[in-house]
C-alpha positions in Angstrom: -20.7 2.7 16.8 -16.6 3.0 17.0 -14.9 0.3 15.3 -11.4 -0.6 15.6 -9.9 -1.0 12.4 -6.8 0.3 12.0 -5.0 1.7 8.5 -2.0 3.4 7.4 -2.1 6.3 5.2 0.9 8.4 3.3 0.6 12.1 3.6 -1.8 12.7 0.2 -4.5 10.3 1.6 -4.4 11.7 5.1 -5.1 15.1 3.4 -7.9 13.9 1.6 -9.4 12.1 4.7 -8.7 15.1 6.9 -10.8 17.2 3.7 -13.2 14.7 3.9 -14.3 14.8 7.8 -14.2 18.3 7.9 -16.2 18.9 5.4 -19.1 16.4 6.3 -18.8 17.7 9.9 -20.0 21.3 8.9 -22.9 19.5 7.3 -23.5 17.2 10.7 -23.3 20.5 12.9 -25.4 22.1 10.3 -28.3 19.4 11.4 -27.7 19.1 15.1 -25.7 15.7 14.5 -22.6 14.5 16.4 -19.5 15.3 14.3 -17.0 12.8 13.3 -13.5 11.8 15.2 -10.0 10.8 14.4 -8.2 8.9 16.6 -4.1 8.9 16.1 -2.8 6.1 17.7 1.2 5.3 17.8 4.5 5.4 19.6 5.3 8.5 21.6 7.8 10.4 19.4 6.7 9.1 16.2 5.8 12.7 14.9 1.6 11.8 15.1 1.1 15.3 16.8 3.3 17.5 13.8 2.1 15.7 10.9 -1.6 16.4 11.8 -1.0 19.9 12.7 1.3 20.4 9.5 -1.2 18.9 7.4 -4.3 20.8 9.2 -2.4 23.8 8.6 -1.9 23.6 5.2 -5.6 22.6 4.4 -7.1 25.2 6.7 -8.7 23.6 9.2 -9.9 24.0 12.5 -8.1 21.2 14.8 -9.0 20.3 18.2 -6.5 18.3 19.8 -7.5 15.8 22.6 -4.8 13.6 24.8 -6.8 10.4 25.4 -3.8 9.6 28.2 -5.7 12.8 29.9 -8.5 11.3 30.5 -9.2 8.1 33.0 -10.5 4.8 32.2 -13.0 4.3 34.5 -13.8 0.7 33.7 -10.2 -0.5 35.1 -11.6 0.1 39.0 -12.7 -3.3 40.3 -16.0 -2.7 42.6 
C-alpha cells in the first residue's frame, strides 16, 4: 500500500536510503517480489533529477528513471 507521507532528507541520509532500497530490492527480486519505489516530488528546476543521478552515481547503482508527467491519469475522464 503507497502512503503519502512526505520527508526531507540532506544528501548523507538520501545516500543511505538510496543504499538501503537497493539493497533490499536484490533480495525482493531474488524471491519473485515486487521491488521497492522512490518517488521525487518537487518544483521543476529544483535539481531533483541531478542530485539522484549524482548520488546513484557515486554509490553504484543501477537507476531507472520514470517521468510520472509521461504517463496519464486515467481517473480524471468523467464517463
Amino acid at each position: 500500500m503507497a502512503t503519502n507521507n512526505k520527508i526531507s532528507m540532506n544528501s548523507e541520509e538520501l545516500k543511505g536510503l538510496l543504499t538501503y532500497i537497493y539493497n533490499n530490492n536484490k533480495i525482493l527480486l531474488d524471491k519473485g517480489l515486487a521491488v521497492q519505489t522512490v518517488n521525487v516530488e518537487g518544483e521543476a528546476g529544483g535539481g531533483k533529477t541531478s542530485t539522484i543521478l549524482q548520488l546513484a552515481n557515486e554509490l553504484g547503482l543501477e537507476l531507472v528513471r520514470r517521468n510520472l508527467a509521461e504517463y496519464e491519469d486515467v481517473s480524471d475522464y468523467k464517463k
